[in-house]
C-alpha positions in Angstrom: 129.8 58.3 75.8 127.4 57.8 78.9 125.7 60.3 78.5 124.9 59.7 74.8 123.9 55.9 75.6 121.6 58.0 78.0 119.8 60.0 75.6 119.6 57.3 73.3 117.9 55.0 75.4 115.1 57.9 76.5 114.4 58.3 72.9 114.0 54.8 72.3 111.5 54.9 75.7 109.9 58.2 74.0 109.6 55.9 70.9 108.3 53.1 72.8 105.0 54.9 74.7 104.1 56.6 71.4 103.9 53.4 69.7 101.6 52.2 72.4 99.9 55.6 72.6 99.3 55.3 68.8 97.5 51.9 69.0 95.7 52.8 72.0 94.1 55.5 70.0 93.3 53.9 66.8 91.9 50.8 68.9 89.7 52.3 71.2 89.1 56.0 68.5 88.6 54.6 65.0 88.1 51.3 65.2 85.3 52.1 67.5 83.5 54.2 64.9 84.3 51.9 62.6 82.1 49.4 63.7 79.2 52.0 64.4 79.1 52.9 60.6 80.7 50.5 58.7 78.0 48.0 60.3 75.1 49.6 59.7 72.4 48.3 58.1 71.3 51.5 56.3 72.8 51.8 53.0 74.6 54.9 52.5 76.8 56.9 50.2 78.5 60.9 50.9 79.8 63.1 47.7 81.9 65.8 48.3 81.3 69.9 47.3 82.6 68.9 43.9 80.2 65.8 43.9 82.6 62.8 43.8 81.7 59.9 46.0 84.0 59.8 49.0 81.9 57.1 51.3 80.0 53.9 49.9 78.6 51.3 52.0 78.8 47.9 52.1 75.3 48.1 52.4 74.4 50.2 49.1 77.6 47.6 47.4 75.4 44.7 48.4 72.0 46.5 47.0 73.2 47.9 43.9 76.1 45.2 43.1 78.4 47.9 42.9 81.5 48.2 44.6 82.6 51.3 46.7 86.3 51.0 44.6 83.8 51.6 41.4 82.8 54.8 42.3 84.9 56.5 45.2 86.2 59.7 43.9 84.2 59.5 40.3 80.7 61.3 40.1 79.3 57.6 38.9 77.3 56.9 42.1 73.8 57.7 39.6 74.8 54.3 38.2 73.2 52.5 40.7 69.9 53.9 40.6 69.5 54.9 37.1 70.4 53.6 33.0 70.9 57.4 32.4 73.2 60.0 34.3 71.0 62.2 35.9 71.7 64.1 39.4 70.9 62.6 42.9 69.2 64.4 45.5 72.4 64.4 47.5 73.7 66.2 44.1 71.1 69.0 44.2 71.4 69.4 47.9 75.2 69.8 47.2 74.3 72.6 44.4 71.5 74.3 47.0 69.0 74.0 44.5 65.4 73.6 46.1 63.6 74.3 42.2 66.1 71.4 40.9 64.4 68.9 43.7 60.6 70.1 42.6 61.8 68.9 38.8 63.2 66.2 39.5 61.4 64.6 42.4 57.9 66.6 42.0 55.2 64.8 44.1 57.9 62.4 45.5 59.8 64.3 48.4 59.3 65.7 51.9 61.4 67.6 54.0 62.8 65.4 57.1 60.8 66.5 60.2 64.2 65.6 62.5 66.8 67.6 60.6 68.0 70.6 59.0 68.4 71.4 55.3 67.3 67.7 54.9 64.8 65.5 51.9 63.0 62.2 51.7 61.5 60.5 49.3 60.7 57.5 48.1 60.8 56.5 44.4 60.8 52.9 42.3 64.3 52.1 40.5 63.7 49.7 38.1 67.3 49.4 36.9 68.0 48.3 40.4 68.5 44.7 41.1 66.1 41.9 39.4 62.8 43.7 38.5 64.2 46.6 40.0 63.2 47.9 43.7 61.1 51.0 45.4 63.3 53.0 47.7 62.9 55.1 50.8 66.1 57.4 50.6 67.0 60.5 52.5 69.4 62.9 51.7 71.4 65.8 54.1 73.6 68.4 54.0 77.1 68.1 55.5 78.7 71.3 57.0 82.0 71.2 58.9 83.1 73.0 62.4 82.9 76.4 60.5 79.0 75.8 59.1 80.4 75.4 55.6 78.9 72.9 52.8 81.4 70.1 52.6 79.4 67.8 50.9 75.5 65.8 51.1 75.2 62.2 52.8 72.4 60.3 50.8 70.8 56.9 52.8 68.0 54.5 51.4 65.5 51.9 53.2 68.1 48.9 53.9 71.3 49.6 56.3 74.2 47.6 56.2 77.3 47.8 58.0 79.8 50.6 55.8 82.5 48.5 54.2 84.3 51.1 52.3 84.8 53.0 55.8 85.7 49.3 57.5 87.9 48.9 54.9 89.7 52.1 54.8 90.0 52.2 58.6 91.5 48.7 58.8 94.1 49.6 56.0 94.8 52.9 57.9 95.5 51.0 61.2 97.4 48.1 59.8 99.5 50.6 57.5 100.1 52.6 61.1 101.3 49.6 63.0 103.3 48.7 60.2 105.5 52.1 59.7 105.0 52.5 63.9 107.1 48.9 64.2 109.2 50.2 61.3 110.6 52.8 62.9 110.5 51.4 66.0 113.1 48.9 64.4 115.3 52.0 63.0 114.8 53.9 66.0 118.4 53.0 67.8 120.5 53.0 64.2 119.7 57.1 64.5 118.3 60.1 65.7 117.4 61.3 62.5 115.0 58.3 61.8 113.4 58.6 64.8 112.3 62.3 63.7 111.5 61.2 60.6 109.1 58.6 62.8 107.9 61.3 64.5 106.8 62.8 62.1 104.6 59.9 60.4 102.8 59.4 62.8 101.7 62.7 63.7 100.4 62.7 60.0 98.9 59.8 60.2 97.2 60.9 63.8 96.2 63.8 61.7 94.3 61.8 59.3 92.8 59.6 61.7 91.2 62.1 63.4 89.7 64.1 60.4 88.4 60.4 59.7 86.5 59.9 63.1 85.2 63.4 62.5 84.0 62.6 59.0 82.1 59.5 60.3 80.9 61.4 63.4 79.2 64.4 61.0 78.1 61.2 59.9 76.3 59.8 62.0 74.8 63.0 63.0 73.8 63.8 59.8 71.6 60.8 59.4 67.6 61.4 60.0 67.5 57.8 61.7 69.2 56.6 65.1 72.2 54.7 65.2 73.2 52.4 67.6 75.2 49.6 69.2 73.7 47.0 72.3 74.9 43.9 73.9 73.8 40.6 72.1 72.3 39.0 75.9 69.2 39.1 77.1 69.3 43.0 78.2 70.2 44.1 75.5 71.8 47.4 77.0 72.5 50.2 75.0 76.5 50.6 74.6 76.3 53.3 71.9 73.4 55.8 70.2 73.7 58.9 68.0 72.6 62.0 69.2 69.6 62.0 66.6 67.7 60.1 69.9 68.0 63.7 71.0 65.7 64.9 68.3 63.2 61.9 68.3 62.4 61.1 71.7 63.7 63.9 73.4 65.9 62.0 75.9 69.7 62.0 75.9 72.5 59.4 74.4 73.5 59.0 78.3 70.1 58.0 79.5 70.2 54.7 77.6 73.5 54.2 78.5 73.5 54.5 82.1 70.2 52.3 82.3 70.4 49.2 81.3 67.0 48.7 81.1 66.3 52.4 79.9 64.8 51.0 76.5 62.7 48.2 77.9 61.3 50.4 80.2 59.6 52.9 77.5 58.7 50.4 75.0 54.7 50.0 75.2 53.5 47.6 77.6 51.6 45.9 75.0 54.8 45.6 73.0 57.4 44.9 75.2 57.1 40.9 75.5 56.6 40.6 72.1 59.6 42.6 71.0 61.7 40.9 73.9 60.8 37.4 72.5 61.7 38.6 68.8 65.2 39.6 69.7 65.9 36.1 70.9 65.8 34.8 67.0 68.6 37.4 66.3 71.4 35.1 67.8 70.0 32.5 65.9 68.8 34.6 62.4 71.6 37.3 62.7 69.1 40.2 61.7 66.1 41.8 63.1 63.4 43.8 61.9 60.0 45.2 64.0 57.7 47.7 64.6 56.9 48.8 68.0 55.6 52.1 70.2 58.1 53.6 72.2 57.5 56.3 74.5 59.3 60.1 74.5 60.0 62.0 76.6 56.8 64.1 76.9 54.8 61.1 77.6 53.3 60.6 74.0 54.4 57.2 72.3 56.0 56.6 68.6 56.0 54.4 66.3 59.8 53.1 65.8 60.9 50.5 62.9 64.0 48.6 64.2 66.4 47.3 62.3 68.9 45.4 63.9 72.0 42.8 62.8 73.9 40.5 65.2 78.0 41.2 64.5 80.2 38.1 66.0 83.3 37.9 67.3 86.2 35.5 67.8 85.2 35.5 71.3 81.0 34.7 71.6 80.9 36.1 74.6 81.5 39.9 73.2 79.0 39.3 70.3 76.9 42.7 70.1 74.4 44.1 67.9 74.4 47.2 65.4 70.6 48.8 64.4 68.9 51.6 63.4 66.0 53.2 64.6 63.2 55.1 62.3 59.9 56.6 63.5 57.2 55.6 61.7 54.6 57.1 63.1 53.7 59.5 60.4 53.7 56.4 57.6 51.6 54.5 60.0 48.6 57.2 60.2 49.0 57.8 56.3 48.8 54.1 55.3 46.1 53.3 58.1 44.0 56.5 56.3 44.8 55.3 53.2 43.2 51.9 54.0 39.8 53.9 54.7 39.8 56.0 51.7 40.5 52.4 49.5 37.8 50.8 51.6 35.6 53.9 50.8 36.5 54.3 47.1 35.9 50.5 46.7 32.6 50.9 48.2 31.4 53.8 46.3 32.7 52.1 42.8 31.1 48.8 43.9 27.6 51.0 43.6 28.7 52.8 40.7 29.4 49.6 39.1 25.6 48.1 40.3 24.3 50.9 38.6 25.7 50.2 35.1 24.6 46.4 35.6 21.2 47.5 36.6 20.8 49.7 33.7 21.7 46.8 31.3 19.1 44.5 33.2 16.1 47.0 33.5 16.2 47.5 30.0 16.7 43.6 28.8 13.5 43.1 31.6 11.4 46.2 30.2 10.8 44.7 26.7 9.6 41.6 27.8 7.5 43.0 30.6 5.7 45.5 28.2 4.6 42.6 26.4 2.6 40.3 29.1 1.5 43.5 30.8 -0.1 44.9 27.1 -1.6 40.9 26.2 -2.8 40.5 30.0 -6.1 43.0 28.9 -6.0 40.8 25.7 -6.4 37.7 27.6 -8.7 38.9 30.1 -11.4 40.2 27.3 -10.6 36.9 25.6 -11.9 35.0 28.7 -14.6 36.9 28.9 -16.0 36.4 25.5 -15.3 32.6 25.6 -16.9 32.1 29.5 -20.3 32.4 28.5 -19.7 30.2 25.1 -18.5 27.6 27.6 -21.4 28.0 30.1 -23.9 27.7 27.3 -22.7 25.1 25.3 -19.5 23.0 26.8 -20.9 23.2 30.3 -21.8 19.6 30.7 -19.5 18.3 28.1 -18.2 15.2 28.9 -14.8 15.6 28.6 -14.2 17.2 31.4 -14.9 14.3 34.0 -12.6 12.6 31.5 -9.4 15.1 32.1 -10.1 15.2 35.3 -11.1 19.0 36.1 -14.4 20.4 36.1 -16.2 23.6 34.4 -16.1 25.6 37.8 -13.0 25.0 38.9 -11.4 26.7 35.3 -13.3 29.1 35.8 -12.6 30.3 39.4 -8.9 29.3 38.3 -8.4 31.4 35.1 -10.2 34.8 36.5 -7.3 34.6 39.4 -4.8 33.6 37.3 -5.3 36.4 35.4 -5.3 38.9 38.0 -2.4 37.6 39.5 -1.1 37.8 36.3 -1.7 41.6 36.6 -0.6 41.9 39.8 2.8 40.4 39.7 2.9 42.5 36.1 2.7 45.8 37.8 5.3 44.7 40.3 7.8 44.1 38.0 7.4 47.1 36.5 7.8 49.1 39.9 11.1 46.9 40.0 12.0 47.7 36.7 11.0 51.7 37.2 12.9 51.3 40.5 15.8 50.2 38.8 16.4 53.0 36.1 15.6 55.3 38.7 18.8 53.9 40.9 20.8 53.5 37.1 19.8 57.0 35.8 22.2 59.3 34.8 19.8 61.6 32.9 20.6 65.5 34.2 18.9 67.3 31.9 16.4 68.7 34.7 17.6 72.0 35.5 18.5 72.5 38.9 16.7 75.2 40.7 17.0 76.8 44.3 15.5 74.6 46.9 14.2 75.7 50.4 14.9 72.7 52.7 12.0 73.6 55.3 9.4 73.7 52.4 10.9 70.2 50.9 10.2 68.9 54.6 6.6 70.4 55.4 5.6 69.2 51.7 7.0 65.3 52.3 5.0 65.3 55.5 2.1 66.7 53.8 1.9 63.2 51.8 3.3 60.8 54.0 2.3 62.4 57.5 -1.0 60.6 57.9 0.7 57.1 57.2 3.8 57.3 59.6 1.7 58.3 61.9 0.0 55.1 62.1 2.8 53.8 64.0 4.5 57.2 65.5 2.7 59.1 68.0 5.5 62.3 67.5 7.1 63.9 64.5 9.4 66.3 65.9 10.5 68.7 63.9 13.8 71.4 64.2 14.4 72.6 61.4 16.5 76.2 61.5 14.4 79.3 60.4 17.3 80.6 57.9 18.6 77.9 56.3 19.8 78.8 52.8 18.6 77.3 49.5 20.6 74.6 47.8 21.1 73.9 44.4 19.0 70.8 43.2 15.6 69.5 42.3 13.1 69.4 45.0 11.1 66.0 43.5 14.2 64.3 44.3 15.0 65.3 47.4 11.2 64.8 48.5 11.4 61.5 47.0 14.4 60.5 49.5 13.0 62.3 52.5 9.5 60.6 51.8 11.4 57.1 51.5 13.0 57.4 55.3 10.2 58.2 56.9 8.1 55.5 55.6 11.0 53.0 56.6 11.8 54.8 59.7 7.6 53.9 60.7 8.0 50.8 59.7 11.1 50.3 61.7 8.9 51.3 64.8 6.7 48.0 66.3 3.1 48.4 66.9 3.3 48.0 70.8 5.9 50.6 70.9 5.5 54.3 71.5 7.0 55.4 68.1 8.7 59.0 67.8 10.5 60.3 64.9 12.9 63.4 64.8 13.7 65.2 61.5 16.8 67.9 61.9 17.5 70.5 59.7 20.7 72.5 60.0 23.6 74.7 58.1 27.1 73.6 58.6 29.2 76.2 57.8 32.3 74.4 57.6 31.7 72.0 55.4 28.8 74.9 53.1 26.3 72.5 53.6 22.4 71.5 55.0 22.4 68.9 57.1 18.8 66.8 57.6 18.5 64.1 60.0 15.7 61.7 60.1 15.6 59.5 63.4 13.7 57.1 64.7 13.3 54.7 68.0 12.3 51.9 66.2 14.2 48.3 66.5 17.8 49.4 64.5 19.5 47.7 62.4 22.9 44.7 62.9 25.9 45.5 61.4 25.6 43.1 58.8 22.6 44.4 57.6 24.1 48.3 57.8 26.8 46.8 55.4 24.6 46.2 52.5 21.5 49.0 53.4 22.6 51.1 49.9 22.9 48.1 47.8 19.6 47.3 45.4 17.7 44.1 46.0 18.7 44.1 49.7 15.6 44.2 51.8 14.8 42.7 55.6 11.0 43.6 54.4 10.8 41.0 51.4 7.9 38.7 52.7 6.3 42.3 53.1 6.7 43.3 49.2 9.6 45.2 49.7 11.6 45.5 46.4 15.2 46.3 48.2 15.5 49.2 46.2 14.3 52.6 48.4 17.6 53.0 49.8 19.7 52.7 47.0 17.5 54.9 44.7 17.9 57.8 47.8 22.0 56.9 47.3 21.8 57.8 43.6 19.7 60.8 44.3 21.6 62.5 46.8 25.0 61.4 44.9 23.5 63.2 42.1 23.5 66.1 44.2 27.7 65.5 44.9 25.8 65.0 48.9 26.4 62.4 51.0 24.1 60.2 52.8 24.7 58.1 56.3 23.1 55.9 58.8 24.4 55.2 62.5 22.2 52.5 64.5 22.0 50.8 67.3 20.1 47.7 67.6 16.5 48.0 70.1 17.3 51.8 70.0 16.9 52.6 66.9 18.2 54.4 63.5 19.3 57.8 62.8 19.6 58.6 58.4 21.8 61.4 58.0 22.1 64.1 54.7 24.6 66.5 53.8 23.5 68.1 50.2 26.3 70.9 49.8 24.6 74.8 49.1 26.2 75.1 45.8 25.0 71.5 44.5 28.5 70.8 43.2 31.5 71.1 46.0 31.9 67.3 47.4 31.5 66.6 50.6 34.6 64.6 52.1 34.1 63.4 55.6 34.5 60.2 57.5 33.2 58.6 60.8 34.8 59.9 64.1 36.0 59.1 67.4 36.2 62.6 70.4 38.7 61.5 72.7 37.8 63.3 75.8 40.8 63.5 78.6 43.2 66.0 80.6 46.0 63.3 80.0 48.0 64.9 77.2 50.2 61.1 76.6 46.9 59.2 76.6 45.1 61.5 74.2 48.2 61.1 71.7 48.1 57.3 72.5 44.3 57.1 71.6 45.4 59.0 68.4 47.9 57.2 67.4 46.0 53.8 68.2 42.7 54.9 66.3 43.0 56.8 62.8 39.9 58.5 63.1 40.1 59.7 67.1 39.9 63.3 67.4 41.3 64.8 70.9 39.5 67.2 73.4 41.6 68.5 76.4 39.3 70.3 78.8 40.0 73.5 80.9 38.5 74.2 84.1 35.9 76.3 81.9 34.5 73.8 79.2 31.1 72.4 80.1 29.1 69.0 78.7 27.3 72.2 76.4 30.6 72.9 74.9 30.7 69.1 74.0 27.5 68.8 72.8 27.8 72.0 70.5 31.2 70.4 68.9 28.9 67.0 68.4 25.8 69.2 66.6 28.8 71.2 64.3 30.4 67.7 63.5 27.6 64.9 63.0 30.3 62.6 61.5 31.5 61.6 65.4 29.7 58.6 66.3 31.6 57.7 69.2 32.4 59.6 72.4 35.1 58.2 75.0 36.0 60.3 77.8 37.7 60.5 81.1 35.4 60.1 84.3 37.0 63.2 86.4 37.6 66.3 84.5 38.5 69.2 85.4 35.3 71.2 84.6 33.1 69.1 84.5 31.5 65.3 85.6 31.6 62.6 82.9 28.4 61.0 84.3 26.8 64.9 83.6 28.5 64.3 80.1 26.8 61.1 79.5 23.5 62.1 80.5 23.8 65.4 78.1 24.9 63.3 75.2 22.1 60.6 75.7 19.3 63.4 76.2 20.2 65.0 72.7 22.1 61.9 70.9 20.7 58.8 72.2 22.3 56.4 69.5 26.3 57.3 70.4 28.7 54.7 71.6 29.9 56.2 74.9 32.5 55.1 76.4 33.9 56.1 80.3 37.1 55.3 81.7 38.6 56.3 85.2 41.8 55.3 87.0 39.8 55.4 90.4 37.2 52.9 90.7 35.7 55.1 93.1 33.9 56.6 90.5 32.3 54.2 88.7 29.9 53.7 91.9 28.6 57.1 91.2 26.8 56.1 87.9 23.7 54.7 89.8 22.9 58.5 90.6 22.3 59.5 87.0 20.5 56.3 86.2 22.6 55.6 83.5 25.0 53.2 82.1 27.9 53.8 79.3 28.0 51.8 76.7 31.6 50.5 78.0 33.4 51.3 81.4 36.9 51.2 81.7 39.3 51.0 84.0 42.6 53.0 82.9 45.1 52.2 81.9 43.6 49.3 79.8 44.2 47.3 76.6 43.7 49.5 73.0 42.9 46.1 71.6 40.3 45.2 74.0 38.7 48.7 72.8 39.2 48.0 69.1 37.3 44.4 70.0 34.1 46.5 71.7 34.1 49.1 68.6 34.2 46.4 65.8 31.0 44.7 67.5 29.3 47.6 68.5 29.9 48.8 65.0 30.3 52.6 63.4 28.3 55.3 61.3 28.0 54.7 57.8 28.9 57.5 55.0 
């Protein structure tokens, strides 16, 4: 009887340490996940191989106003995005079917540069919410222990904690501790219950664990970075997927074990900012920035943080839950996209002066035609009736009585009328000047042009007048150029036009030189000619309105405004492109790239060589300026090298290089670059100010000289007022 007290009571003990076992696990196992996923702020939803839903988020519950109970274990998750039933991409990733994903999201999808056998795209819903909603969503295979497809997890732009995972884990645990204190209870009537108890909960174990290995394939399926920190003013890391792995290259244990592992690598031109932000969370309860962060191989990322604040009963265990994305591709394509409007807007803006110009040269022309045809009329008239009035009305004395006398209308009228001629045959040079800028006539056949004879001809008829102010022409134009496609008038009449502006450019009491280039660029199939001058350059206000007709700093000097934009019509007509870089009191350089063909277009933009050794600053230059173009030297590149890259790609206006290199001096740099192009902005930068003593040597100065590391927006500041090439 002892004895069976004895066993009894061990069993009750056995029961006892499971129980606590039991909640120990789904406390510190589940629970813990739970509040990963379910309080993310990504909206999320997973279908199974046989595409029913078997996760919805709270967050996609909140977006779409649909409820996970709606659609979990139905094939109904389309509902949110569409009117229609029509497949996901978490549907077509499910049926491995790449063609599927070209039909139905053609022109719309990318495949995710972080993971595996994973999409994203970004499409506008208009069935979703009021007016409906654009949507960045990504979409990934799920594969279990064994690699096989187990279902697709699809995530879009707003993350919110899970609440159909909260949900099901808090039923799970409160159902557990429910049948764990029912048997508990029922344990001392009988052995047999106790099995029974036994037995429960090692099913229920069972399916707690395949639910904490479903939320961690999860987590690790998702292309962005999840995470937990503390709500104080460290913010440490307590939690991050392993997708940090793939980003940034740094491990999940790094940020834990540092505190301050994440402040540390945020950019130092970020990091107060972002550390002020996160104060307004406590107050706010959500977060959302944009900062660089740097990885692991020294370069820095753009990351988009999204971030909510999750209370508890007790404030001082208040944490966060966020979501990191890198940005850093979107960033360079938006930034690009900027330029291209900025260009496209500019070259409609002429496009659209053209047709207005064509409407007011002809409404001008009729008019015109008529003074200038009755001005002859007049003047014959005034000559017949002069001598009647000498002869006979002379000495009439009505004149003293009006006032005037006989000479005076006389001297009067003969200059009226030849001013009346003169400022006749101006407006029609305006008005010729204007249809030639509006024309759109092409029925001049083009013909094969030789370059080199367009160039001796132009200075065959405007040599002697440049000349009166330049005492070189230079000329270097290549012996085998090829002929383009085009009409030689026209391109004489350009070439002709900036070399009478680049002489007049030059002052009288300075020693005027003018350099014409001619040269093939093989990678773009095109002749480039360069026309530059030393005259006085031009302000960056005037630069942004050179192409536009009527605008002229000459005007008290009859200019008409309308050279310039004429030569932009012309060379457009041959599908060319035409620039200008200057530098005020050094002068102007006019730049023109006529394709060989006469009909491939020339698509270039203005460009920054970043010249260093330091791989993480190059990137950082890159990913700070849109147009920067990086150069790492080896011990065998020379200032040639660079100045053959700068004669192969003309559209670089700006050269910013490292002092010490490791083949070469950047003061020898500078001096090669000013020798052969005297109007780029270049710009030196050491981390020793030894070297900046060494300029006086060269007797030269950079345009800027920096000491690194320095602020990218004090740079940005010196190239906005400096200024850039036009194309």
């Amino acid at each position: 009887m002892i004895k069976k007290h004895h066993h009894q009571d061990r069993l009750h003990e056995t029961a006892e340490y499971e129980c606590k076992w039991a909640d120990e696990l789904i406390s510190n196992g589940g629970q813990y996940l739970h509040s990963v996923v379910g309080s993310s702020p990504i909206p999320a939803f997973v279908i199974g191989r046989d595409h029913k839903v078997v996760y919805w988020n709270r967050a996609l519950a909140e977006l779409s106003g649909i409820s996970a109970e709606e659609v979990i274990g139905t094939r109904q998750h389309w509902r949110a995005f569409y009117s229609a039933e029509r497949p996901c991409m978490a549907d077509l990733l499910v049926d491995e079917s790449p063609e599927a994903i070209l039909r139905w999201y053609a022109g719309k999808f990318t495949k995710s540069a972080l993971i595996d056998e994973a999409y994203e795209a970004t499409d506008f819903f208009p069935d979703l919410g009021d007016g409906g909603r654009w949507l960045r969503f990504t979409a990934a295979v799920i594969r279990n222990a064994k690699g096989a497809l187990v279902g697709a997890v699809e995530t879009l732009e707003d993350i919110t904690e899970a609440k159909q995972a909260e949900a099901a884990l808090l039923k799970a645990h409160e159902d557990l501790e429910s049948k764990v204190r029912e048997r508990t209870r029922e344990l001392a009537l009988a052995n047999k219950a106790l099995q029974a108890e036994l037995r429960e909960r090692e099913r229920a174990e069972k399916a707690l664990r395949e639910t904490t290995e479903q939320l961690a394939l999860i987590l690790k399926s998702l292309p962005i970075v999840s995470y937990t920190c503390s709500a104080d003013k460290h913010f440490k890391t307590t939690f991050i997927s392993h997708t940090i792995s793939e980003m940034t290259g740094y491990t999940p244990q790094q940020f834990i074990e540092n505190p301050f592992f994440w402040q540390e690598h945020i950019h130092p031109d970020d990091r107060e900012r972002i550390l002020a932000e996160l104060k307004t969370v406590v107050r706010k309860g959500a977060y959302q920035s944009e900062y660089r962060f740097q990885a692991a191989d020294g370069s820095y990322r753009w990351f988009s943080d999204s971030r909510r604040l999750i209370r508890t009963d007790n404030r001082s265990r208040n944490y966060m839950v966020g979501a990191w994305r890198d940005i850093t591709e979107d960033r360079r394509i938006r930034q690009e996209g900027e330029l291209r409007l900025q260009q496209m807007i500019q070259s409609h803006k002429l496009t659209a002066l053209g047709e207005v110009v064509a409407g007011v040269a002809h409404e001008i022309n009729n008019p015109v035609s008529f003074i200038a045809y009755n001005i002859p009329l007049l003047e014959e008239m005034w000559k017949a009736i002069e001598p009647v009035l000498a002869s006979d009305g002379a000495s009439h004395p009505d004149w003293g009585d009006k006032g005037i006398r006989y000479v005076e209308v006389c001297v009067n009228m003969k200059e009226i009328i030849e001013e009346f001629k003169i400022a006749a045959q101006r407006i029609k040079r305006v008005v010729s000047g204007l249809k030639e800028f509006a024309r759109s006539d092409e029925s001049a056949q083009k013909k094969p042009v030789q370059i080199s004879e367009v160039i001796q001809g132009v200075l065959i008829l405007v040599g002697a007048q440049i000349r009166k102010t330049v005492s070189r022409i230079d000329r270097y134009v290549d012996s085998n150029l090829p002929p383009i496609h085009g009409h030689f008038q026209k391109i004489e009449q350009v070439l002709a036009n900036l070399l009478i502006n680049a002489h007049q450019a030059i002052p009288a009491d300075r020693k005027g030189r003018i350099i014409i280039t001619a040269r093939y660029l093989k990678r773009l199939k095109a002749i480039l000619i360069e026309i530059e001058d030393n005259g006085t350059g031009m302000e960056g206000d005037v630069l942004d309105h050179i192409f536009e007709p009527f605008f002229s700093t000459r005007r008290d000097k009859e200019g008409t405004g309308l050279g310039l934009s004429i030569s932009y019509g012309l060379i457009k007509d041959h599908q060319g492109l035409i620039g200008v870089l200057s530098r005020p009191g050094l002068g102007s350089r006019f730049s023109i790239f006529l394709p060989v063909d006469g009909q491939t277009r020339i698509d270039i933009r203005p460009t920054m060589l970043c010249i260093d050794h330091d791989h993480a600053f190059l990137n950082e230059l890159k990913m700070n300026f849109i147009d920067a173009v990086g150069w790492s030297p080896g011990l065998e590149d020379t200032p040639e090298d660079i100045i053959t890259y700068l004669e192969d790609y003309p559209e670089v206006d700006m050269v910013i290089s490292e002092i010490k290199l490791p083949g070469m001096d950047g003061w020898e740099l500078l001096k090669r670059i000013r020798e052969r192009f005297p109007l780029l902005t270049v710009i030196l930068y050491s981390s020793e100010s030894a070297v900046y003593g060494q300029s006086g040597k060269a007797a030269l100065r950079a345009d800027l000289l920096l000491k690194k590391p320095f602020s990218m927006l004090q740079l940005k500041n010196f190239i906005r007022d400096v200024g850039r090439q036009r194309l």
